[in-house]
N, C-alpha and C positions, 0 to 999 in steps of 0.2 A: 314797414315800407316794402312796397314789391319794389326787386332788382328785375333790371331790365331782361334778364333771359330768363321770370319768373311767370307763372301762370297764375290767375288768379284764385283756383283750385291750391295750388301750389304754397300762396300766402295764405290760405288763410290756413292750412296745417301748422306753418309753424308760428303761425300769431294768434291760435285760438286761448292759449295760455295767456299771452298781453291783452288780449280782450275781457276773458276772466280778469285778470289783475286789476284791469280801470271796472269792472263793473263793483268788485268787492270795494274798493278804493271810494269811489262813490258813493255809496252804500256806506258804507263806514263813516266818510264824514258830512255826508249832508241828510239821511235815512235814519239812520238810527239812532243818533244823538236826540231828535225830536219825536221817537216814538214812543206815546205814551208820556210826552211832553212839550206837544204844541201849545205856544200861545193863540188867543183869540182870534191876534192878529195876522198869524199864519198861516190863516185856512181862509180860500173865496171860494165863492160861485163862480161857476162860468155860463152852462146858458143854464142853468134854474138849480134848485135842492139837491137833487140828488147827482149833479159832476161838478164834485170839489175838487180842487187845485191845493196845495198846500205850498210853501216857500220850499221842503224836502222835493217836490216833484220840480219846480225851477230848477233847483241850485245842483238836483244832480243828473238833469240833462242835460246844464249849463256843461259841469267837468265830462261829463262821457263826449259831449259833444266835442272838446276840445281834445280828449284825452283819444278817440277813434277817428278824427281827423287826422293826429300827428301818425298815428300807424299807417296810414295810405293817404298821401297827400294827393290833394285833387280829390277824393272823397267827397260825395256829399252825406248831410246828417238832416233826414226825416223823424223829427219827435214831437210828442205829443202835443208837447207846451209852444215849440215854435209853429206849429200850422197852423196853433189856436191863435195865433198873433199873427200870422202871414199867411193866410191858406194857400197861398199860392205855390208856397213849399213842396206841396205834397205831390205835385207834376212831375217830382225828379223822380216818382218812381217808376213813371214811363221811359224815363232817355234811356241812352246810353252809360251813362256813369254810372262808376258802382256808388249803390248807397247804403249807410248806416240806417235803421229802423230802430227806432228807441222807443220805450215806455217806461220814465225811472220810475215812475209806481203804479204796479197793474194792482188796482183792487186800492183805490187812495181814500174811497169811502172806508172802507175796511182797517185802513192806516187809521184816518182820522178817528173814529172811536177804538179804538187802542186792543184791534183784532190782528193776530199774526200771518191771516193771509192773503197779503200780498207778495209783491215779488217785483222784478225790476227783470225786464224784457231788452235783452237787443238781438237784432236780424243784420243780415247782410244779403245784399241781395244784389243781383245784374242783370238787365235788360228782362225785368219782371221774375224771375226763378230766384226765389230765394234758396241759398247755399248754404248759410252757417246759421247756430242760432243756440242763443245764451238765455238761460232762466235761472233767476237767483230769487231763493226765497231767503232773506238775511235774517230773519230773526230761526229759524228754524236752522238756519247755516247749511242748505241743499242747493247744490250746485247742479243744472242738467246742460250736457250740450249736445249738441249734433253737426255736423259737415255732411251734404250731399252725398249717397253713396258711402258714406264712413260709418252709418250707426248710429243711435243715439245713447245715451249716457249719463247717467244721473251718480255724480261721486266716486266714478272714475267706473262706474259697475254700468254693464250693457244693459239696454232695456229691451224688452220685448216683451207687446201687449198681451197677444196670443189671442185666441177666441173668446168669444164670453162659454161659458158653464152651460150647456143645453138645460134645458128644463126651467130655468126661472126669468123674472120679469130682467127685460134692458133696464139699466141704471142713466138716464140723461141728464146732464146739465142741461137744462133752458137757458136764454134772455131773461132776464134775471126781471120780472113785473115794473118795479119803478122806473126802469131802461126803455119798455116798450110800447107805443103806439097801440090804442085800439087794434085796427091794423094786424099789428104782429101779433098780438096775443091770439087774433081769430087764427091766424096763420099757423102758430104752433100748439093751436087746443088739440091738432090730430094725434098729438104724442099721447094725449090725456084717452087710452085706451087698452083693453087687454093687453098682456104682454110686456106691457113699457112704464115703466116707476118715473115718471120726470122730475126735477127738482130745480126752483131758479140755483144758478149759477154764480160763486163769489168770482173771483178774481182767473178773467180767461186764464191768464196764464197757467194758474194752476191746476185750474181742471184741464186743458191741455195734458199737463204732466201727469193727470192722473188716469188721464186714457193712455198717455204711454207708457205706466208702469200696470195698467191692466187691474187700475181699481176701480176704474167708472169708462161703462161701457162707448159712453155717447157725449158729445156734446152738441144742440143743438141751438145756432145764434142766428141775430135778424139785423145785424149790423157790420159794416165791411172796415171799418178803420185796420189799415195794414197794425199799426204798432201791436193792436189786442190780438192778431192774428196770425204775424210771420215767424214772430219764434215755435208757437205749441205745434202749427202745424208740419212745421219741418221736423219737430222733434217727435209728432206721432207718426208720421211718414216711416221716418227711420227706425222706428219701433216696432215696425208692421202695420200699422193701420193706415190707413186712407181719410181722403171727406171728398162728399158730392156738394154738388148745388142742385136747386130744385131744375136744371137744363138736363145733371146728370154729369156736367164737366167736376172738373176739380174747382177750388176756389181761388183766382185770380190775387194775389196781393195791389194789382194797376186797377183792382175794383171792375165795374157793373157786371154785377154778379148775381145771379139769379137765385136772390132768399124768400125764405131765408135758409141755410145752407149746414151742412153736420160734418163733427168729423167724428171716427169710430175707430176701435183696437183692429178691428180686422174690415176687409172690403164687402166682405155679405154683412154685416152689422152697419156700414156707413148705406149701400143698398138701402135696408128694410126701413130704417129712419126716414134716407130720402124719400123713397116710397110714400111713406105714412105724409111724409109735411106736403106734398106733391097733394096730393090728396084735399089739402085745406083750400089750395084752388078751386 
């Protein structure tokens, strides 16, 4: 709870810890009890085959949402599963009020056939600038954070991306094929060139994290949902790297954003990317 002569900078230093707490907490009891043991009847569609929902992605945005509520009250909480029920949710990321940005499972395809990489996403954000941001990958038990200006952090150990290697191909995550539009796939064939290895992409979250430990150089996506996008970016941010949009700005969490859009270890790496997808115009 912020005190009245606290900043909001200020809370979330010494609540980054209780936020870790509800997100492992979560994770614990509604995540991983059903990994690798879902019944039939705990997995749906929502708009076609390939974005399932499962009763673990309810039940533990239900507790995070309750549990990141109690820590700043008047809070709002933007997640995955309620905008799919109220789209109208997702407006709070314009106001003024601080908001919660939740994803309790980044990669729920990946969950559901009984693969370990997913992850459970929360952001904190204020009048658009997300500030804090939590990546838990629970079955692998890797915790990463970052605060604005403080760094990011994977396990209590500092990250940083650093350059890629001179002399060999960029490493990119893509839009992962069953995810994207005719469309986008024309959009991101410019990756498919000299120079550049692209590969679709499993779970944002964690390629995020793997640009900001400086194991994959790129990742390049055609779609803006804040939840898949406010934690990794603040946490390659803080790592040293950057992301463009095809305008050349950074990428907005309040959305219309000119994709489809890359983030990179370093700022000539998230350039030459933009560059290339620029190009599929």
């Amino acid at each position: 709870m912020i005190e009245e002569t606290e900043t909001i900078e200020e809370f979330l230093l010494h609540c980054s810890a209780d936020v870790e707490e509800a997100v492992r907490k979560a994770a614990a009891a509604e995540i991983l009890p059903r990994f690798r043991h879902l019944a039939e009847d705990e997995v749906d569609q929502k708009s076609g085959p390939h974005d399932l929902v499962t009763d673990a992605d309810r039940l533990a945005e239900l507790r995070l949402t309750e549990a990141l509520g109690a820590l700043l009250p008047g809070s709002l909480v933007v997640g995955e599963e309620a905008v799919h029920a109220d789209p109208a949710t997702y407006a709070a990321l314009q106001g003024d009020t601080p908001v919660w940005i939740v994803d309790p499972v980044d990669g729920t395809r990946q969950f559901v056939h009984g693969d370990a990489g997913f992850c459970t996403l929360v952001a904190f954000a204020h009048r658009g600038t997300v500030l804090a941001s939590w990546t838990y990958a629970p079955v692998r038990d890797e915790f990463a954070t970052a605060v604005r200006g403080r760094g990011a952090f994977l396990d209590g150990e500092r990250l940083f991306a650093g350059p890629p290697a001179p002399g060999r191909d960029l490493t990119v995550a893509t839009s992962h094929p069953d995810y994207t539009t005719p469309d986008q796939k024309r959009a991101l064939r410019a990756l498919w060139t000299d120079g550049v290895a692209p590969r679709p992409c499993g779970s944002a979250g964690l390629e995020y994290l793997a640009v900001a430990r400086g194991e994959l150089d790129a990742v390049a996506f055609s779609w803006e949902a804040a939840w898949d996008h406010a934690a990794g970016l603040l946490l390659v941010e803080e790592a040293g790297g950057a992301h463009l949009t095809l305008t050349g700005e950074p990428f907005r969490v309040t959305g219309a954003n000119a994709l489809p859009f890359t983030a990179a270890r370093d700022a000539a790496t998230a350039r030459r990317v933009a560059e290339l997808l620029r190009t599929s115009g």
